[in-house]
PAVOZA-920809 format. One line per 2 residues: number of its first residue (from 1); for each residue x, y, z of C-alpha. Coordinates in steps of 0.25 Angstrom, whole numbers, plus 5000, padded with zeros to 4 digits. Layout:
NUM) X:Y:Z; ...
***
This chain:
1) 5011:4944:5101; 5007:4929:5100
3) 5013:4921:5089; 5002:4913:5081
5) 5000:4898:5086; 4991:4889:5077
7) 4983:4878:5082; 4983:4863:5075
9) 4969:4868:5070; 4976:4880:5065
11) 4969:4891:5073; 4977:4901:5079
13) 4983:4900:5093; 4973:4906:5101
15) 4980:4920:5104; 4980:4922:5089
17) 4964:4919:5085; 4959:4930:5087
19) 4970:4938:5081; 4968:4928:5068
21) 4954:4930:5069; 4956:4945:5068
23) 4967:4944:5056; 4957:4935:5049
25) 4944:4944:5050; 4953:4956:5045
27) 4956:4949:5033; 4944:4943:5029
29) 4938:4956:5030; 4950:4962:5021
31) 4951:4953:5013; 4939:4944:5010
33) 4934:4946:4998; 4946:4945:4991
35) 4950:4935:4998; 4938:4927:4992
37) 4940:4932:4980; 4954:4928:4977
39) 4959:4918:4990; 4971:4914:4980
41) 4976:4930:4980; 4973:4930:4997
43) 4982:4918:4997; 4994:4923:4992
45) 4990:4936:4999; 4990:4929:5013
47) 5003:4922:5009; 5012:4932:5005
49) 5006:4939:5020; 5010:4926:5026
51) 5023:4930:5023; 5028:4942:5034
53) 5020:4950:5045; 5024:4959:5034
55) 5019:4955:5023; 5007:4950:5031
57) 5007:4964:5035; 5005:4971:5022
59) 4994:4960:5018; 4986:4966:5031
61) 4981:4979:5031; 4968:4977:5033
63) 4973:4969:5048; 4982:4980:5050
65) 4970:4992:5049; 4959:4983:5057
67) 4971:4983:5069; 4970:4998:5068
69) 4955:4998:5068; 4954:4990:5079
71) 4961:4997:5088; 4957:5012:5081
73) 4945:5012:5074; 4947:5022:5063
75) 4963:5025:5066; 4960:5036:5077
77) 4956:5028:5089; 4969:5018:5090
79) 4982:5018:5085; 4988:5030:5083
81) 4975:5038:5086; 4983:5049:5093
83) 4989:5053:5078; 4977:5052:5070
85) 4965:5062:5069; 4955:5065:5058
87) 4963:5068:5049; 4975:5059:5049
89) 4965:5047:5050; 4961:5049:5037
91) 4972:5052:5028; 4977:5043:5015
93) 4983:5032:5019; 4991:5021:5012
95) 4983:5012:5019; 4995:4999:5020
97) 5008:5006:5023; 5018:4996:5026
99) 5034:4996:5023; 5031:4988:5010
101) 5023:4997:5005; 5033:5008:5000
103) 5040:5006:4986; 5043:5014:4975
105) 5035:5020:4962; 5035:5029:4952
107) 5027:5042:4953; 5018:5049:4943
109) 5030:5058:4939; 5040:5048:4936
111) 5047:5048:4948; 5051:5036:4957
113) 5047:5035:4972; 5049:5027:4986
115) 5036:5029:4993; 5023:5022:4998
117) 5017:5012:4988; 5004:5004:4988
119) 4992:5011:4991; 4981:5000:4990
121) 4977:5003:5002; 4976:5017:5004
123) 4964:5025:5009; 4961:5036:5020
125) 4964:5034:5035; 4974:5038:5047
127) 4987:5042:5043; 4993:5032:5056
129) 4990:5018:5049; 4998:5019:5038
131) 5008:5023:5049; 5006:5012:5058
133) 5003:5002:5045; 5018:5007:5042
135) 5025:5006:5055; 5020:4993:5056
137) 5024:4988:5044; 5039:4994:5049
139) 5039:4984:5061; 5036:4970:5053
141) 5045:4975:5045; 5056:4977:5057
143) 5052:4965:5061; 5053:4956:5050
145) 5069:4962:5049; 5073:4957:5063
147) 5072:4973:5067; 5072:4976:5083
149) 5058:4983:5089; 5067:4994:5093
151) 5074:4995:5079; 5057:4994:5073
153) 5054:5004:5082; 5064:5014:5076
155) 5060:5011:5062; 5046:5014:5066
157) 5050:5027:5072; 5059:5031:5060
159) 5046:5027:5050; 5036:5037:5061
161) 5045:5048:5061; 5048:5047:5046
163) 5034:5047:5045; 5032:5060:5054
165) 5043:5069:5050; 5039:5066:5034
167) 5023:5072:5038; 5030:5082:5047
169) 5037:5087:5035; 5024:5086:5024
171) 5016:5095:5035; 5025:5105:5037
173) 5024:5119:5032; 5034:5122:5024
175) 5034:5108:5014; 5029:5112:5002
177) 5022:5106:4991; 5010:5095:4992
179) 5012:5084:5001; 5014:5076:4989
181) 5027:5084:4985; 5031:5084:4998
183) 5031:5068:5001; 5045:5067:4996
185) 5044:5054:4990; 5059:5044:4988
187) 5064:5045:4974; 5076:5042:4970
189) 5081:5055:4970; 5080:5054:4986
191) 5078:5040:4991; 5091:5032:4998
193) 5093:5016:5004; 5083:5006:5001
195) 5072:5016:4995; 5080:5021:4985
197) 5084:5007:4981; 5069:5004:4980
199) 5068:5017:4968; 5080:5011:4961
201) 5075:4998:4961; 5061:5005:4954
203) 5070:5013:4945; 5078:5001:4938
205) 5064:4994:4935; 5057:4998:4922
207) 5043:4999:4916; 5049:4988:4905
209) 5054:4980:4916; 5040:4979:4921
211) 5032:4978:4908; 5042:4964:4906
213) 5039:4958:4918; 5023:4958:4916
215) 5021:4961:4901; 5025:4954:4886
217) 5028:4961:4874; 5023:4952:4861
219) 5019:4957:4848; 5024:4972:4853
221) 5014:4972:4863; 5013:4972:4878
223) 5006:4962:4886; 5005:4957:4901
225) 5013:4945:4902; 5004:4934:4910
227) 5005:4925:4921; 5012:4928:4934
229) 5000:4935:4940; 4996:4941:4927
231) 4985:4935:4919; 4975:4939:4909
233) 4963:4943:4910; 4947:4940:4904
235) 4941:4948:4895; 4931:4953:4902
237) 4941:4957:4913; 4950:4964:4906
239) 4938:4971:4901; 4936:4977:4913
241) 4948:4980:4917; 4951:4988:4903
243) 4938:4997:4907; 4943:4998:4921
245) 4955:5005:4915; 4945:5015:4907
247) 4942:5021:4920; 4955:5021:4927
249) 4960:5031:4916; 4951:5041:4921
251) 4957:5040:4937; 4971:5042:4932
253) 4980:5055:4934; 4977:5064:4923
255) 4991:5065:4919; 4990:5049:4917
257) 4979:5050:4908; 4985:5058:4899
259) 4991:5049:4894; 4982:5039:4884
261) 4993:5030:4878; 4993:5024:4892
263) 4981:5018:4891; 4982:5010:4881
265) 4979:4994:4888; 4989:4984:4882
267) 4986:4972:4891; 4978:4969:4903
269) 4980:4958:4913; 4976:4953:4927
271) 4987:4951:4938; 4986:4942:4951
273) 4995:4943:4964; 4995:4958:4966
275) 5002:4963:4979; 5000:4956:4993
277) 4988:4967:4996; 4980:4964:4983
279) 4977:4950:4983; 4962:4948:4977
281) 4964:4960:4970; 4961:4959:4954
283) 4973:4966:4946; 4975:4969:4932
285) 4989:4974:4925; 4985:4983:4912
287) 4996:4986:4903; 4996:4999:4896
289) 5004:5008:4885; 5014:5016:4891
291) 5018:5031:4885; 5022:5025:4873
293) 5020:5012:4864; 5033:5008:4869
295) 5031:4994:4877; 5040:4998:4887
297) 5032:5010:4891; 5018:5002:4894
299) 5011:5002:4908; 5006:4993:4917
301) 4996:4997:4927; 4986:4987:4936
303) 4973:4988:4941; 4969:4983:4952
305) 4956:4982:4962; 4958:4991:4974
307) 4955:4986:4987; 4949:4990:5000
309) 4962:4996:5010; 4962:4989:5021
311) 4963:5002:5029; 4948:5005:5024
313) 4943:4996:5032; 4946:5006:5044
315) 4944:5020:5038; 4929:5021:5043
317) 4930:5035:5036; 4917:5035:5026
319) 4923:5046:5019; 4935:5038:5014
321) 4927:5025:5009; 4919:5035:5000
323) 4931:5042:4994; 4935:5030:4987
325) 4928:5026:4974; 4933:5012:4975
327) 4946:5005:4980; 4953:5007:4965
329) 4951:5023:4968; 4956:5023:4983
331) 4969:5016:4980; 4971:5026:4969
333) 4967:5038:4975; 4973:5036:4988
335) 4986:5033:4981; 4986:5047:4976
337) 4984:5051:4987; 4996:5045:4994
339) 5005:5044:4983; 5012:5057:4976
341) 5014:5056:4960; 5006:5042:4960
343) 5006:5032:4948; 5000:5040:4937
345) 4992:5026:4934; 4986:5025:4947
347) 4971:5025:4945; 4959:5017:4947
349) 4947:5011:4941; 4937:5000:4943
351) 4932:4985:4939; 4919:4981:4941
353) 4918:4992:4951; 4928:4989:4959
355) 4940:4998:4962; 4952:4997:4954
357) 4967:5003:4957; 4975:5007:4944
359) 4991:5007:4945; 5002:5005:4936
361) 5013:4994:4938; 5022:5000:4940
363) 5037:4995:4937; 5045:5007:4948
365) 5037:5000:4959; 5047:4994:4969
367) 5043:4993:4983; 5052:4992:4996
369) 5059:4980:4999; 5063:4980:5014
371) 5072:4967:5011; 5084:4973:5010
373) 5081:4987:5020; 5085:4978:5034
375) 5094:4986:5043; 5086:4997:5051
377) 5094:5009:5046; 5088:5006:5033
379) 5076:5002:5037; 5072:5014:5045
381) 5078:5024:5032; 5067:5016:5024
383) 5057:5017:5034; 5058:5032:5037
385) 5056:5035:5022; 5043:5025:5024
387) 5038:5034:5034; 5039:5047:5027
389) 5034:5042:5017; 5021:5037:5022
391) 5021:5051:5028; 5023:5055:5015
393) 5012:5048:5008; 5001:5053:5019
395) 5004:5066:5017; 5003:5064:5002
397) 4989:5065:5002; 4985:5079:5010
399) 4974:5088:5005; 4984:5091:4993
401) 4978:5079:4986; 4967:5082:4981
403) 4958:5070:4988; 4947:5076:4996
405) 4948:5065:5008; 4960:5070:5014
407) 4958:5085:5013; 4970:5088:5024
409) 4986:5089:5022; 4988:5074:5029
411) 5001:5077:5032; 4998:5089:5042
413) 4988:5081:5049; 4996:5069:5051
415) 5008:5079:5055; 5000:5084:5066
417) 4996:5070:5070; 5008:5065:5072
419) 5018:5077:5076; 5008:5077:5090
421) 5014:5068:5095; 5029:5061:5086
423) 5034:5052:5096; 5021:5044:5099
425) 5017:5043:5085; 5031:5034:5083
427) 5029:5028:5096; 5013:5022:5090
429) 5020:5018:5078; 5031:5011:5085
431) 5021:5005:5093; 5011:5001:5083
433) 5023:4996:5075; 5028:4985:5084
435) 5014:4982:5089; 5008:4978:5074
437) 5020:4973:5069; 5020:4962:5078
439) 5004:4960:5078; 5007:4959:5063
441) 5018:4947:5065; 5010:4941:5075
443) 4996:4942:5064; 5007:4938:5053
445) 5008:4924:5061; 4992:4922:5063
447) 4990:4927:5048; 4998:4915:5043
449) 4992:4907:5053; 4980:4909:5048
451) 4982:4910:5033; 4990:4894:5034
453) 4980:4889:5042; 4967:4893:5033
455) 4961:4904:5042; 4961:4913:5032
457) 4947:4910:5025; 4945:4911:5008
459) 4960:4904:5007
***
């Protein structure tokens, strides 16, 4: 793999062009009209992915699913194809699982959990590229820890057969209970090392502590506190946004809605600078009476526009696209999907017909922080657990659920995808791990490239 050179006109060396070229029509596809619509967000966007391969990594998805489609077509025709069928190519996915993206929250029943987080881009697809997107992810981040290829290759392993043994386990006969019931989730009743560290650090925060750090209390009222990304909003805006709240109410759990005091709007504000993967997006912060008048017990939750996943792109499937009333609603409904006990907040709505996603801010949300988890003892503890439960989380959503575009147990037919054939099904990911870790370093150097030298139009 070619390191990037560039030019005094500053063009790419030419072994790099047409690499670049490819990485620039991917993105300007993905992310043009937003771009236009906000270059300042896309700037800080592009920086912060200028930063790693991996944080370039976790900005690219839509790169990462037009490598598959170029090689594949719809999932079943190139990597992988021998461990996908009909059925496992169209399964929930999470749609950007990476080894960032798993982190603590608090569950509809109160209880705190280590699992997957971040579900805006979730759709339908095959099982194998939230695999892939996974081990992928394992590699950079070997990598950027001085890890050996050998040692890389052992954590990959460990994650793949994690992966299989947790679906081998959720298919067999004599597990009972719904697939839900059966994900065994971490709590702090059964997590240990560096994921049980992650719930006690979501355990010693408060809902006070997070009400100080965005609100003010003056004449014994609540507000949002502005500036640092929070500002307010015109009337006629916030006007919309306060109906777009009417109809949200009606896509919430039932228990939810039972309860009326909730809804009561103290304050309403817009917030900038939301998340590397949302840039462009607008984003509003509503602050709402808790169960009581107390102020410690208000509520925060956000609305944002949901936007298109990046995998969508290459689900050719007709019957998918249609399921979806709008973005707002794919997020929401996939994440039911995925998630057991999720927020009981989550819900969606719209604003000028566009597709909104409704969540609360929530205080117990703590995601991992590989900083500290550098030898490979702990690394591959960690990384196991990650495995399981991306196993977990697709077998979440089995005909149990309720939603009509997945009406088979996934966990069966991605058990019987799999267990033909164990020891190849490590050997692709350790492959593919290896192989698109380092075309990510390498497109890492021609991004940044790119982005310092003005290739990037709209910036």
């Amino acid at each position: 793999m070619s390191t990037s050179a560039v030019t005094g006109s500053g063009r790419l060396a030419a072994g790099d062009e047409e690499r670049g070229a490819t990485i620039l029509e991917v993105f300007d596809s993905a992310f043009r009209a937003l771009l236009d619509a906000d270059p300042a967000a896309f700037r800080g966007k592009f920086r912060k992915m200028a930063a790693s391969p991996f944080a370039f990594y976790r900005g690219s998805a839509c790169l990462f699913y037009a490598d598959l489609d170029a090689v594949g077509g719809d999932g079943r025709g190139g990597v992988g194809a021998e461990f996908l069928d009909e059925r496992t190519s169209r399964v929930w996915i999470h749609g950007d699982l990476h080894a960032e993206n798993f982190g603590s929250y608090m569950d509809s029943r109160g209880r705190l959990v280590f699992n997957v987080n971040d579900f805006d881009e979730a759709y339908v697809g095959p099982y194998l590229w939230d695999v892939l997107r996974l081990v992928a992810s394992l590699a950079l981040l070997g990598h950027a820890k001085a890890l050996s290829d050998a040692v890389i290759t052992e954590l990959v392993r460990s994650c793949a057969g994690s992966y299989r043994r947790r679906i081998a386990e959720l298919a067999g006969d004599g597990a009972g209970g719904t697939a839900a019931e059966r994900a065994g989730r971490l709590t702090l009743d059964t997590a240990t090392g560096p994921l049980l560290q992650v719930l006690q650090r979501a355990r010693s925060r408060t809902r006070i502590g997070l009400l100080d750090s965005q609100t003010t209390v003056e004449d014994y009222e609540r507000h949002f506190t502005l500036g640092g990304g929070a500002f307010r909003l015109d009337d006629a805006t916030r006007q919309e946004v306060l109906a777009a709240l009417e109809s949200y109410h009606e896509t919430l759990p039932r228990a939810t809605r039972a309860r009326p005091e909730s809804y009561r709007i103290k304050d309403v504000c817009g917030r900038r600078g939301v998340g590397i993967g949302s840039a462009g997006l607008p984003s509003y912060n509503i602050l709402l009476e808790g169960h009581s008048e107390a102020l410690e017990n208000d509520v925060i939750i956000y609305l944002k526009q949901g936007q298109t996943p990046a995998v969508s792109r290459f689900v050719t499937d007709q019957r998918v696209r249609e399921y979806f009333a709008h973005e707002g609603h794919r997020t929401v409904v996939s994440q039911r999907a995925l998630q057991a006990h999720a927020d009981p907040w989550l819900g969606w709505t719209t604003i000028g017909g566009v597709g909104q996603l409704v969540a609360e801010v929530s205080p117990y949300a703590v995601d991992l922080d590989w900083d500290e988890i550098n030898e490979p003892a702990e690394i591959r503890s960690v990384v196991e657990y990650l495995g399981a439960a991306a196993a977990a989380m697709h077998a979440v959503a089995d005909d149990e659920s309720g939603h009509s575009l997945v009406p088979f147990s996934t966990e069966e037919a991605i058990h019987q995808a799999v267990s033909r054939d164990p020891e190849g099904f490590d050997a692709l990911l350790v492959d593919f791990a290896h192989g698109y870790g380092a075309r990510t370093r390498a497109d890492h150097r021609l991004f940044v490239d790119l982005f310092r030298n003005g290739r990037i139009a709209g910036l």
